[in-house]
N, C-alpha and C positions, 0 to 999 in steps of 0.2 A: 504494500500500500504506500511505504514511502517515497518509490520512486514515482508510482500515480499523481500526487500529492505536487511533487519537485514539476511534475512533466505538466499538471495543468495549473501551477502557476508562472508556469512560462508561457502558455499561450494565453494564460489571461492577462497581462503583460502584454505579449505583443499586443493583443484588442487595444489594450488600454492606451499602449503609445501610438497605434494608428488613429486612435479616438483622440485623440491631444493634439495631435498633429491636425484634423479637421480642424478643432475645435478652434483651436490660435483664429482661425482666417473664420469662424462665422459671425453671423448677428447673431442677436438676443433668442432667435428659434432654432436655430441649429446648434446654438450652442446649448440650449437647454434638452436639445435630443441627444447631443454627445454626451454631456452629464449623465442623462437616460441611462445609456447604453452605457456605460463604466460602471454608476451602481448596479445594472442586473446582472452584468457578466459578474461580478465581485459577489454578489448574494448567491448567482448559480453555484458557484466555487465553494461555498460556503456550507450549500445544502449540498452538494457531492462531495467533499470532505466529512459531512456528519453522517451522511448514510454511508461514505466507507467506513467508518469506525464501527456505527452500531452492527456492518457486517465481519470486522473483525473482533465481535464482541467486546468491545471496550465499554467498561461496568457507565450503563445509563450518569450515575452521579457524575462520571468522569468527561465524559464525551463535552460538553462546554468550555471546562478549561483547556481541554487538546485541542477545542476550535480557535479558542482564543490564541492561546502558542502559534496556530497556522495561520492565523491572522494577521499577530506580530510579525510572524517571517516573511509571509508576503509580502507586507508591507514594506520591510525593510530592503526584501530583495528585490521589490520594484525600484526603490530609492535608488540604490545600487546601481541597476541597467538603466533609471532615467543619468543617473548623472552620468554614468559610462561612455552614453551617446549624445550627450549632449557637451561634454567637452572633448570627445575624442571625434565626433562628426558630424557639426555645427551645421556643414553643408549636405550633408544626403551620407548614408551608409555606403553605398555605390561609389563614392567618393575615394572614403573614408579608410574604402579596403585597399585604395590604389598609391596610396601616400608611401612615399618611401621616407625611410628612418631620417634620412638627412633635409627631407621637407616638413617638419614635424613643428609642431610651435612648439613655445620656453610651456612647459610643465604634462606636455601631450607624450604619450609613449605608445601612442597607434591603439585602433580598436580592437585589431583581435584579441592583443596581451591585454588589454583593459578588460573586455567583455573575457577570455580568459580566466584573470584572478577576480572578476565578480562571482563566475559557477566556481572557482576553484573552493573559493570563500563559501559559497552561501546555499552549493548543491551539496558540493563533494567535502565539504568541511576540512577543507587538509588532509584528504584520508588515501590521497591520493597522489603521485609524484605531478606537478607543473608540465608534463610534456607527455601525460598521460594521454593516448587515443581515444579513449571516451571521451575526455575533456577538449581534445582539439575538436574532434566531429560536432559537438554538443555546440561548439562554438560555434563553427562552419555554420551549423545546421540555425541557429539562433537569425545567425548576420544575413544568411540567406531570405529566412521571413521576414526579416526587417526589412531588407531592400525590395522584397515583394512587394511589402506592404505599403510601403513609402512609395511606389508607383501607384499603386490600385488609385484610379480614379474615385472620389468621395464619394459617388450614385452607387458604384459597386461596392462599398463599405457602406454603405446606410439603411440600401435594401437586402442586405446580406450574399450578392453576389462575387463572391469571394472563393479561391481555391489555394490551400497552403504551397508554397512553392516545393517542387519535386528537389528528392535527396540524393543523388544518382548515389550506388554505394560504392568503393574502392574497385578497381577491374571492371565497371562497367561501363 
């Protein structure tokens, strides 16, 4: 259930930052649709985390404050990948993945290594070596939504017309 848990608050996350990204450029009604759509996705989460627990029998008393803990983390892991992409890809993830070392601004160290030691921190809790394959892909696989995302037109994010971007695997 853990890794369930880690895998969909990363894509409520991504919603969230493609919801933000709208949100910056509406009026006063799209922006109150974007708000919409970030609280439902955040209370879906919420009620599919409580019904994982009650099906790994975690004691009824319990089940609240485990929601809470996963509330906290979310939270915090969103802070995390907001500030990640917001000072390591100011102008578009697409960008962001193109920069070389020596085009870098004073306190920037590129997004993969950033969005890197954010899962390395906040998935993988150190439990894991820095150049670990889980953790490179996870990364890949992160930047790659992002940059999906960050294209989708706002009509095909509002009426739900949307398709996660494909993960070719190694050898294919």
């Amino acid at each position: 259930m853990l890794q369930q848990t880690y895998w969909l608050a990363l894509h409520v996350w991504l919603v969230h930052s493609k919801q933000h990204m709208i949100q910056e450029n509406e009026g006063l009604f799209g922006s109150a649709i974007c708000a919409l759509i970030t609280r439902r996705v955040f209370e879906w989460s919420w009620l599919i985390v409580r019904l994982w627990l009650k099906q790994e029998d975690v004691p009824a008393m319990s089940i609240g404050t485990e929601l809470e803990h996963f509330m906290e983390y979310v939270f915090g892991f969103c802070a995390a990948l907001d500030e990640a992409f917001l000072q390591e890809a100011p102008e578009g993830s697409a960008k962001a993945v193109r920069v070389q070392d020596n085009e870098l601004k004073e306190g920037q160290v590129g997004l993969v290594p950033c969005v890197k030691e954010v899962l390395w921190t906040n998935v993988f809790f150190g439990a894991c070596a820095r150049d670990h394959q889980h953790l490179e892909e996870l990364a890949v696989y992160l930047i790659r939504q992002r940059i999906a995302l960050e294209a989708l037109p706002r009509t095909a994010f509002l009426t739900g017309r949307m398709t996660w971007a494909d993960f070719p695997l190694k050898g294919q």
